[in-house]
C-alpha positions as CSV (number, residue, x, y, z in Angstrom):
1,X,61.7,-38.7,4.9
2,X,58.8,-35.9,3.8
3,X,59.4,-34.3,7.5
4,X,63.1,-34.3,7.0
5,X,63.0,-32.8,3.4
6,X,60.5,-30.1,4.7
7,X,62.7,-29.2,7.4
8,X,65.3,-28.6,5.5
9,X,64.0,-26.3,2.9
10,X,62.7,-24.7,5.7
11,X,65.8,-24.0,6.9
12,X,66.8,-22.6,3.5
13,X,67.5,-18.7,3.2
14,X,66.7,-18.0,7.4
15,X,70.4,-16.6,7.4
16,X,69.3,-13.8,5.3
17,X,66.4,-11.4,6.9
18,X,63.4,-10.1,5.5
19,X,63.0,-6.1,5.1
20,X,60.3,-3.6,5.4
21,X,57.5,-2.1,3.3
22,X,55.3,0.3,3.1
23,X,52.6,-2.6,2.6
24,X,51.1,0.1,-0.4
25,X,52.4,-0.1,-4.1
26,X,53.9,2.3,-5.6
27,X,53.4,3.5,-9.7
28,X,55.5,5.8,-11.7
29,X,53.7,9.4,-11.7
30,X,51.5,9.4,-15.0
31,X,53.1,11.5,-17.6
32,X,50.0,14.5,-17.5
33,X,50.2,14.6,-13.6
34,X,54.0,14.3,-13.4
35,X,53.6,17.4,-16.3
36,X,51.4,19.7,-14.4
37,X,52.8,19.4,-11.0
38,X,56.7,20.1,-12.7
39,X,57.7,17.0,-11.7
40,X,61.0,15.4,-12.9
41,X,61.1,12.1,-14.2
42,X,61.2,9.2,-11.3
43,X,62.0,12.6,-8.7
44,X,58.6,11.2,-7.3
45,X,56.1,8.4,-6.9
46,X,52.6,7.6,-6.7
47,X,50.3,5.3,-4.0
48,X,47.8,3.1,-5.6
49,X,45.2,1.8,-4.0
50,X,45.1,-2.4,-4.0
51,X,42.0,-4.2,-5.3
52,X,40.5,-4.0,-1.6
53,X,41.1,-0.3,-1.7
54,X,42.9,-0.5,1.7
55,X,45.6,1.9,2.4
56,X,48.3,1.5,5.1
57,X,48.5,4.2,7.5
58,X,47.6,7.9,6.9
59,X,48.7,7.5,3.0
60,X,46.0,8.4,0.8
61,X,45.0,7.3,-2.5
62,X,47.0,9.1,-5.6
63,X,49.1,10.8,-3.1
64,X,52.9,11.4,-4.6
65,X,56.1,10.5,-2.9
66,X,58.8,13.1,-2.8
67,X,60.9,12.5,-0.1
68,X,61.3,9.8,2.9
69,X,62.1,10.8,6.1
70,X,62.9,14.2,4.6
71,X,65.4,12.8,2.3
72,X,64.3,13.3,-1.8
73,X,64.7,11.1,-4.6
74,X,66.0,10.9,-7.9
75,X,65.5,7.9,-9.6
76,X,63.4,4.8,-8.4
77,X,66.5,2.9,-7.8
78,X,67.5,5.7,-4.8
79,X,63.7,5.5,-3.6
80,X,63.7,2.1,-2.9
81,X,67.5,2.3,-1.2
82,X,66.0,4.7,1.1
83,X,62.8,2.4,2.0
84,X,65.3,-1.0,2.1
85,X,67.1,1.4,5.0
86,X,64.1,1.6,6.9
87,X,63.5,-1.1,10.1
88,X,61.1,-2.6,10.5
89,X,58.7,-1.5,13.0
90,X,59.7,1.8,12.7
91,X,57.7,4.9,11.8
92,X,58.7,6.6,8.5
93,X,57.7,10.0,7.6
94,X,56.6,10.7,4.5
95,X,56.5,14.3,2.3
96,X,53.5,13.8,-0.5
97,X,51.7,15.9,-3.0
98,X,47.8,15.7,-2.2
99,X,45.8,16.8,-5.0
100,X,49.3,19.0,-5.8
101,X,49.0,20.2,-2.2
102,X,52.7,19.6,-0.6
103,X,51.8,17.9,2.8
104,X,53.2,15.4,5.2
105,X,52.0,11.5,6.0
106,X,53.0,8.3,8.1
107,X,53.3,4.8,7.4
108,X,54.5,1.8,9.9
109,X,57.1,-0.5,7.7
110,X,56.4,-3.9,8.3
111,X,58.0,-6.7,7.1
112,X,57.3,-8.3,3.7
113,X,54.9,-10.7,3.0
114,X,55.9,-13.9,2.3
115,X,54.0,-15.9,-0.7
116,X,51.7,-18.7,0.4
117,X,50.6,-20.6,-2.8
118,X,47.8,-23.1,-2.8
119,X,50.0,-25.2,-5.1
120,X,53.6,-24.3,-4.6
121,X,55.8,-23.0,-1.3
122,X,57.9,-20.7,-2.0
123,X,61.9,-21.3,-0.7
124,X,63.3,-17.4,0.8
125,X,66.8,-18.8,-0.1
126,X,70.0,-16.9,-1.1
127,X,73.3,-17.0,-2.7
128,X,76.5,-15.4,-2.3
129,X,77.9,-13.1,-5.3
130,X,81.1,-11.0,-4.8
131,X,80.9,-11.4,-1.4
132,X,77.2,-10.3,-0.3
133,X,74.3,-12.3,0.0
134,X,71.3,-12.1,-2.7
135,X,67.9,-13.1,-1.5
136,X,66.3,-16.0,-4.4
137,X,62.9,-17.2,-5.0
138,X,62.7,-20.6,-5.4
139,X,59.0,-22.1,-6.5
140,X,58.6,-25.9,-5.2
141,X,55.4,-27.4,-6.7
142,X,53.7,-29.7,-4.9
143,X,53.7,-32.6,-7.1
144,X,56.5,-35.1,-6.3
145,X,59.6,-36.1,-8.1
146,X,61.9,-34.0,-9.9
147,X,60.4,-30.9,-12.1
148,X,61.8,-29.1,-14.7
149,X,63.0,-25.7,-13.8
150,X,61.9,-21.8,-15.2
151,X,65.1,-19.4,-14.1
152,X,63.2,-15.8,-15.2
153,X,66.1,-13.0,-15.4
154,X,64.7,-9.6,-15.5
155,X,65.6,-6.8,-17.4
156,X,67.8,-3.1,-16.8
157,X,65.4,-1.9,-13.9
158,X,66.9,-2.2,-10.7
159,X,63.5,-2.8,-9.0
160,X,62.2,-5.7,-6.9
161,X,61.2,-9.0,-8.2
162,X,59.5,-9.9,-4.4
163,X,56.0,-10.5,-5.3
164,X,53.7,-13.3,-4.9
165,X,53.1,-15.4,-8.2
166,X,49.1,-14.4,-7.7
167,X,50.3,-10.7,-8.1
168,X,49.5,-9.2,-11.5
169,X,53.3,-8.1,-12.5
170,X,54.4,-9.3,-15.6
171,X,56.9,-11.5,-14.1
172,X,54.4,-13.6,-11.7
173,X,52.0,-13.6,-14.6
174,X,54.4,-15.3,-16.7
175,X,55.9,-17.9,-14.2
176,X,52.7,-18.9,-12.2
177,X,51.5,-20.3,-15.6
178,X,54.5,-22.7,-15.7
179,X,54.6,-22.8,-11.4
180,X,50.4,-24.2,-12.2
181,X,51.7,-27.0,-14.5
182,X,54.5,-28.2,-12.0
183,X,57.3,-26.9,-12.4
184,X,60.1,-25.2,-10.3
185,X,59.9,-21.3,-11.1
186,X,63.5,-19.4,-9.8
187,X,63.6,-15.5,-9.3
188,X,66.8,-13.7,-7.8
189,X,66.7,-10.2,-6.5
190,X,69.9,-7.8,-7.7
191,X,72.5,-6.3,-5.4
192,X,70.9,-3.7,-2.9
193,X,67.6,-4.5,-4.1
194,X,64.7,-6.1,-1.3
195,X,66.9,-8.2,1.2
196,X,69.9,-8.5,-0.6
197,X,72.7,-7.2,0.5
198,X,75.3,-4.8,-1.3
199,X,75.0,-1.8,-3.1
200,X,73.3,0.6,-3.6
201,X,71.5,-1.1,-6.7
202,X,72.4,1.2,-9.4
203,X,76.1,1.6,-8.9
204,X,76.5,-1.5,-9.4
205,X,77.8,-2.6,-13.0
206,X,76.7,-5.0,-15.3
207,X,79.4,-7.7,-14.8
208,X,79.0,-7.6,-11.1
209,X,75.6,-8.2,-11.7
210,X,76.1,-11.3,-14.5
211,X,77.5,-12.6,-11.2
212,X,74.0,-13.3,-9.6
213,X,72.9,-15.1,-12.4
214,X,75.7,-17.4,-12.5
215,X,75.7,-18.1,-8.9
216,X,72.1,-18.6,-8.6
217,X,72.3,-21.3,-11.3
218,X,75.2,-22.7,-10.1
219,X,73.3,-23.8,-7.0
220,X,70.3,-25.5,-8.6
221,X,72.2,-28.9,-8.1
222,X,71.3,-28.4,-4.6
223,X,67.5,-28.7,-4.7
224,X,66.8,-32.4,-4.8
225,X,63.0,-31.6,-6.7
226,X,64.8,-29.7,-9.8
227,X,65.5,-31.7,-12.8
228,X,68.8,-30.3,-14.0
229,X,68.4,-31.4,-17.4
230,X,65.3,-29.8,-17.5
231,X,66.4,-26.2,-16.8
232,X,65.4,-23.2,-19.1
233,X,66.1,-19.6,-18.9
234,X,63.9,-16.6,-20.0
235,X,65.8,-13.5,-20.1
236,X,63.5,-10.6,-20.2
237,X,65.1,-7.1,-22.4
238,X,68.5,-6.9,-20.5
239,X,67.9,-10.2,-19.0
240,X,68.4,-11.8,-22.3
241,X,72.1,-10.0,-22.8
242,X,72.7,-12.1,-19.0
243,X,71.6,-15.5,-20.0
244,X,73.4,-16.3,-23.1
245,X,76.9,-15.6,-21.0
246,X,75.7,-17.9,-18.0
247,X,74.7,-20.2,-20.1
248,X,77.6,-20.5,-22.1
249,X,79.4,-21.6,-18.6
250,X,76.8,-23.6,-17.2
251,X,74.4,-25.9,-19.5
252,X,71.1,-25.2,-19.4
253,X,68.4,-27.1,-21.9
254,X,66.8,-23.9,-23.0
255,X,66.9,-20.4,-23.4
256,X,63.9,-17.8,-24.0
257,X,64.8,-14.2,-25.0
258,X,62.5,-11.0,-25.4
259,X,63.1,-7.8,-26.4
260,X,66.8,-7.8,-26.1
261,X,70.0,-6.9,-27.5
262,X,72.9,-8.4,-29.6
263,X,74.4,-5.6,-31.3
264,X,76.8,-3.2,-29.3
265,X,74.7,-0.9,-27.2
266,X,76.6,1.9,-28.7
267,X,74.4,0.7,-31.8
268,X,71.0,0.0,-30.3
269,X,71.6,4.1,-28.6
270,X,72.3,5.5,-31.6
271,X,69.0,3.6,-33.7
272,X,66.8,3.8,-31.1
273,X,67.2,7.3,-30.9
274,X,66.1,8.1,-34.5
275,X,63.6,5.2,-34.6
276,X,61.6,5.9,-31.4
277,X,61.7,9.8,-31.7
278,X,59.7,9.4,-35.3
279,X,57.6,7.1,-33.6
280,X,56.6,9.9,-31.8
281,X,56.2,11.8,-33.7
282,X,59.3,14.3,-33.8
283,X,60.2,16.2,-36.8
284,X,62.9,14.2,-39.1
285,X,65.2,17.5,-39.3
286,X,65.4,17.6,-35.6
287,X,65.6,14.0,-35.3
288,X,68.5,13.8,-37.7
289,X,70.2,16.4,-35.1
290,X,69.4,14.9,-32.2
291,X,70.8,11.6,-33.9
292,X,74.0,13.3,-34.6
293,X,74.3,14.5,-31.1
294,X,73.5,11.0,-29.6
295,X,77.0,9.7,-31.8
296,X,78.4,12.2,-30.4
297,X,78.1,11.7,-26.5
298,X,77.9,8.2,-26.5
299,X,81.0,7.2,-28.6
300,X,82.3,10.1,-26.0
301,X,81.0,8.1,-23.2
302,X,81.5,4.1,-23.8
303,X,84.1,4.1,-26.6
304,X,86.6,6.5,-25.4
305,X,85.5,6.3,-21.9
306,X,85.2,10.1,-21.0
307,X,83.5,11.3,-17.9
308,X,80.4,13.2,-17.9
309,X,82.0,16.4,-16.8
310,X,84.5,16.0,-19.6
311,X,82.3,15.7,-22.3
312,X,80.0,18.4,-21.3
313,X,83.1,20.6,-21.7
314,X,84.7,19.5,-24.8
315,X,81.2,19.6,-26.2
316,X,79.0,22.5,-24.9
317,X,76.2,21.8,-27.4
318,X,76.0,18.6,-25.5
319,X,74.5,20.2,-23.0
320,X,70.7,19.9,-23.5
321,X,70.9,16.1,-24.7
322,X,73.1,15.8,-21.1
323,X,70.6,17.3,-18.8
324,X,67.8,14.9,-20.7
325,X,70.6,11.6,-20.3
326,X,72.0,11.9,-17.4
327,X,70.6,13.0,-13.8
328,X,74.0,12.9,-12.2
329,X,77.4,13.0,-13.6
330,X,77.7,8.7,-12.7
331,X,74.2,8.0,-13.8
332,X,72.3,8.0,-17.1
333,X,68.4,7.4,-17.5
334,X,68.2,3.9,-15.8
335,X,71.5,2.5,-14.8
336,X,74.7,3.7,-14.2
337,X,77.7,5.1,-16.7
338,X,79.9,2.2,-15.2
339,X,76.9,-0.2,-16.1
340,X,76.1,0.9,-19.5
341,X,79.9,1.3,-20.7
342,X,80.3,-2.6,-19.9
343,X,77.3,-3.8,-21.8
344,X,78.8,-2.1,-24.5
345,X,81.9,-3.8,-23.9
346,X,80.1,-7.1,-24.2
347,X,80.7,-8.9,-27.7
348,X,77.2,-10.8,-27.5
349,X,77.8,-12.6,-30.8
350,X,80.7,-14.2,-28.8
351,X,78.3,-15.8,-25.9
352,X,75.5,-16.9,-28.3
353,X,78.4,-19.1,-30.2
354,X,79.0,-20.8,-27.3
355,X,75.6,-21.9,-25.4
356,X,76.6,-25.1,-26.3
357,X,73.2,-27.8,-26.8
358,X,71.2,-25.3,-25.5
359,X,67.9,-24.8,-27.9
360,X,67.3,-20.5,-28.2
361,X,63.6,-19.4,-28.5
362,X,64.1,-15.4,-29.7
363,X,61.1,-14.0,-29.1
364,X,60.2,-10.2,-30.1
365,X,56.8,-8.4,-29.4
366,X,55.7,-6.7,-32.7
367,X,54.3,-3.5,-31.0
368,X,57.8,-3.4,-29.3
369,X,59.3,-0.2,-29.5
370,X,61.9,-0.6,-27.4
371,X,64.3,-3.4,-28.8
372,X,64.6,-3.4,-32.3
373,X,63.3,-6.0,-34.7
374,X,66.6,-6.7,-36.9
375,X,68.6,-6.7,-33.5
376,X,66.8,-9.4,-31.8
377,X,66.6,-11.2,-35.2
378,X,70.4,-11.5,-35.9
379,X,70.5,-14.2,-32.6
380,X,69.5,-17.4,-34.1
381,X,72.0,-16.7,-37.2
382,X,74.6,-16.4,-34.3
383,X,73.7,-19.9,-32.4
384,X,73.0,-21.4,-35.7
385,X,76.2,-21.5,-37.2
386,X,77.1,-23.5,-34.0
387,X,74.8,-26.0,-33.9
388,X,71.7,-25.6,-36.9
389,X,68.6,-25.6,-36.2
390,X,69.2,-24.8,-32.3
391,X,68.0,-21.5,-32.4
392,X,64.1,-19.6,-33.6
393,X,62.8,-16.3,-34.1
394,X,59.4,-16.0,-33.9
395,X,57.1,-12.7,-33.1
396,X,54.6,-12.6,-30.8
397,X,51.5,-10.9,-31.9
398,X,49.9,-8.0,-30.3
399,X,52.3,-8.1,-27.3
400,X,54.8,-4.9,-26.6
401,X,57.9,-4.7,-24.7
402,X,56.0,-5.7,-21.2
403,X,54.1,-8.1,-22.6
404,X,51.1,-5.6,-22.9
405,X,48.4,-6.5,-25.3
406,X,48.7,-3.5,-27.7
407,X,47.7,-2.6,-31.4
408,X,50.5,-0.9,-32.8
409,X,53.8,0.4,-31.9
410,X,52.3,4.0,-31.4
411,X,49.7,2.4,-29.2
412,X,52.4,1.1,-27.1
413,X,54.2,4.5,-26.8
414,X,51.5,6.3,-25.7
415,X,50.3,3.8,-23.0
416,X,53.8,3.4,-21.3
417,X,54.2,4.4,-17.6
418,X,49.9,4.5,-17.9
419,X,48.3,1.7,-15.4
420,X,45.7,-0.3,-16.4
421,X,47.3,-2.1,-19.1
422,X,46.2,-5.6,-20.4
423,X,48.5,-8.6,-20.1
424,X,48.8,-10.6,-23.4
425,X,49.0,-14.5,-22.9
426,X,50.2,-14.7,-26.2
427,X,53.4,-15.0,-25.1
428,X,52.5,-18.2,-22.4
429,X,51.3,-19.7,-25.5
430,X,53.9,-19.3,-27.7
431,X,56.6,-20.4,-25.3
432,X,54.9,-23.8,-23.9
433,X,54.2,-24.6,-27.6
434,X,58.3,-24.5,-28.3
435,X,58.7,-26.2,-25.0
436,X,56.8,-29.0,-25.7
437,X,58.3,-29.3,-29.1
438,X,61.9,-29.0,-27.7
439,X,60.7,-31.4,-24.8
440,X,59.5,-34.2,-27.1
441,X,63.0,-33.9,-29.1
């Protein structure tokens, strides 16, 4: 029965193949370097050496990515379409700034690693969503019987969540803790991101991509080790504006938010834009303009649905803010126009009404300055009036939007996009105390 079971999971996800790496991980530019060397924001990328201090091929340590193969970058989401393009096997050619000295490199790409766990085997299994296949994680502990289940959705990056869950990302520290007390951990990649297939990842919208998440739970029924009355979502920043709409179609027992959003996004543009700019600092008259301004173009741009070229013609003195928003006329900062407009679209009131039995853990770091406090707040009033009681907010102390353990806001700020930072386990502790509360009924 035990060889049968294991030859079937094994069997799991081979229809989908595994692509290439670099085998060397990759950092944003620091903010000094990317300053001195004129770099644009995510136009470039830098190596990091592992803990071994092993580099593959002739790529050096600190050396900056601008173009693969001769082909430049703009965003993080077009670097790793052009590396997901590469064979594996094949030679890639790489253009990087040594010591701000424009020179040329080579790497092999080999295929990526698989995660060997001493107390978990991970399933390389996918699901189908709008007609492409989307490579999942699946975590199967090796205790017997069925185990609850951790379904992590991530947040607006379109970046890979294909790490082992001994890796020091935020994600694998989070669900290895859970993974180390038995339970089933579930991870799904996004459309043209790793192995999936589709794309490319950041022209696709936000509805297409609520689609992986409801397919991939959908499909826990098939795993005969999950519990499926034991299945709770985390939704990390935009992951927790995903989970309250699957789950209001398929029942879950639990749902875990951080940092996210339940106003419009219209609403969390325009606020954020005042509140983080004084964080930092910025003059309050030129704040108050820039506020104005922000109205302005996104009301322009997810209200009444004009195009980027339109708007930077009907309102010239747009054009600063523009060139800052929007690298391209279809994308903004992170994600797409089409993406953005139809998170906006989303009444998120409407989905937390309707997670049925579901108990809501809202969680918000108190160094965040990201989300906003009030914003994340509101949710429990919204499942409350549904079922009371269902739904908590609760801060987490010292933790920031990624879970770093900072000491202030400001703190925060000026350590983003810096390596080195410290994970806080606050945040383990604080969710398995609420599990175990909701667990013992």
């Amino acid at each position: 029965m035990r060889f049968a079971l294991a030859c079937s999971l094994l069997a799991l996800g081979q229809d989908l193949p595994r692509r290439g790496t670099f085998g060397v991980p990759l950092l944003p530019v620091p903010p000094d370097v990317a300053t001195k060397l004129s770099l644009k924001p995510q136009s470039a990328a830098q190596f990091t050496a592992p803990a071994t201090g092993k580099l593959a091929g002739d790529i050096k340590n600190g050396d900056i990515l601008v173009d693969i193969n001769g082909k430049s970058f703009s965003t993080f989401g077009e670097m790793n379409e052009l590396i997901r393009q590469l064979p594996v096997g094949s030679n890639a050619k790489l253009t990087v700034l040594a010591d701000g000295v424009r020179t040329e490199r080579q790497v092999t790409i080999t295929e990526k690693p698989r995660d060997k766990g001493e107390n978990y085997e991970v399933i390389y299994d996918s699901v189908v969503s709008n007609g492409n296949r989307i490579r999942t994680f699946v975590s199967k502990p090796k205790a017997e019987g069925k185990r609850p289940v951790m379904f992590w959705i991530q947040g607006i990056s379109a970046s890979s969540v294909d790490s082992p869950l001994t890796s020091q990302n935020i994600v694998s520290k989070v669900l290895k803790s859970f993974s180390d007390d038995g339970w089933v951990t579930v991870r799904v990649e996004k459309t043209g991101v790793g192995d999936s297939e589709g794309g490319p990842a950041l022209k696709v919208g936000f509805d297409e991509e609520a689609d992986i998440y409801r397919q991939t739970l959908k499909t826990l029924d098939k795993y005969p080790f999950v519990d499926r009355s034991r299945v709770y979502i985390f939704g990390h920043s935009m992951g927790g504006c995903h989970a309250p709409i699957v789950a209001s179609e398929t029942p879950v027992k639990g749902i875990i938010t951080y940092g996210t959003v339940s106003d419009s996004w219209l609403e969390w543009q325009i606020k954020a834009a005042r509140w983080q700019s004084l964080l930092g600092g910025a003059d309050p008259e030129e704040v108050d303009k820039l506020v104005r301004q922000t109205v302005t173009l996104y009301n322009a741009l997810y209200t009444e649905k004009k195009s980027i070229p339109e708007i930077r013609k009907q309102y010239p003195d747009l054009a600063e803010l523009i060139k800052q928003s929007a690298p391209t006329d279809e994308m903004l900062s992170v994600r797409s126009v089409k993406y953005m407009r139809e998170v906006n679209d989303v009444n998120f009131g409407h989905y937390w009404q309707r997670v049925g039995d579901a108990r809501v853990l809202d969680l918000f770091g108190e160094n965040d300055f990201v989300s906003l406090e009030a914003d994340q707040a509101q949710i429990p009033g919204f499942v409350n009036r549904k079922k009371a009681g269902a739904a908590v907010f609760m801060k987490v102390k010292e933790s920031d939007h990624g879970f770093s353990k900072t000491t202030s806001m400001q703190d925060s700020m000026a350590k983003t996009g810096r390596p080195g930072a410290e994970f806080n386990p606050e945040v383990i502790r604080v969710l398995k105390e609420w599990i175990a509360s909701v667990e013992k009924g």
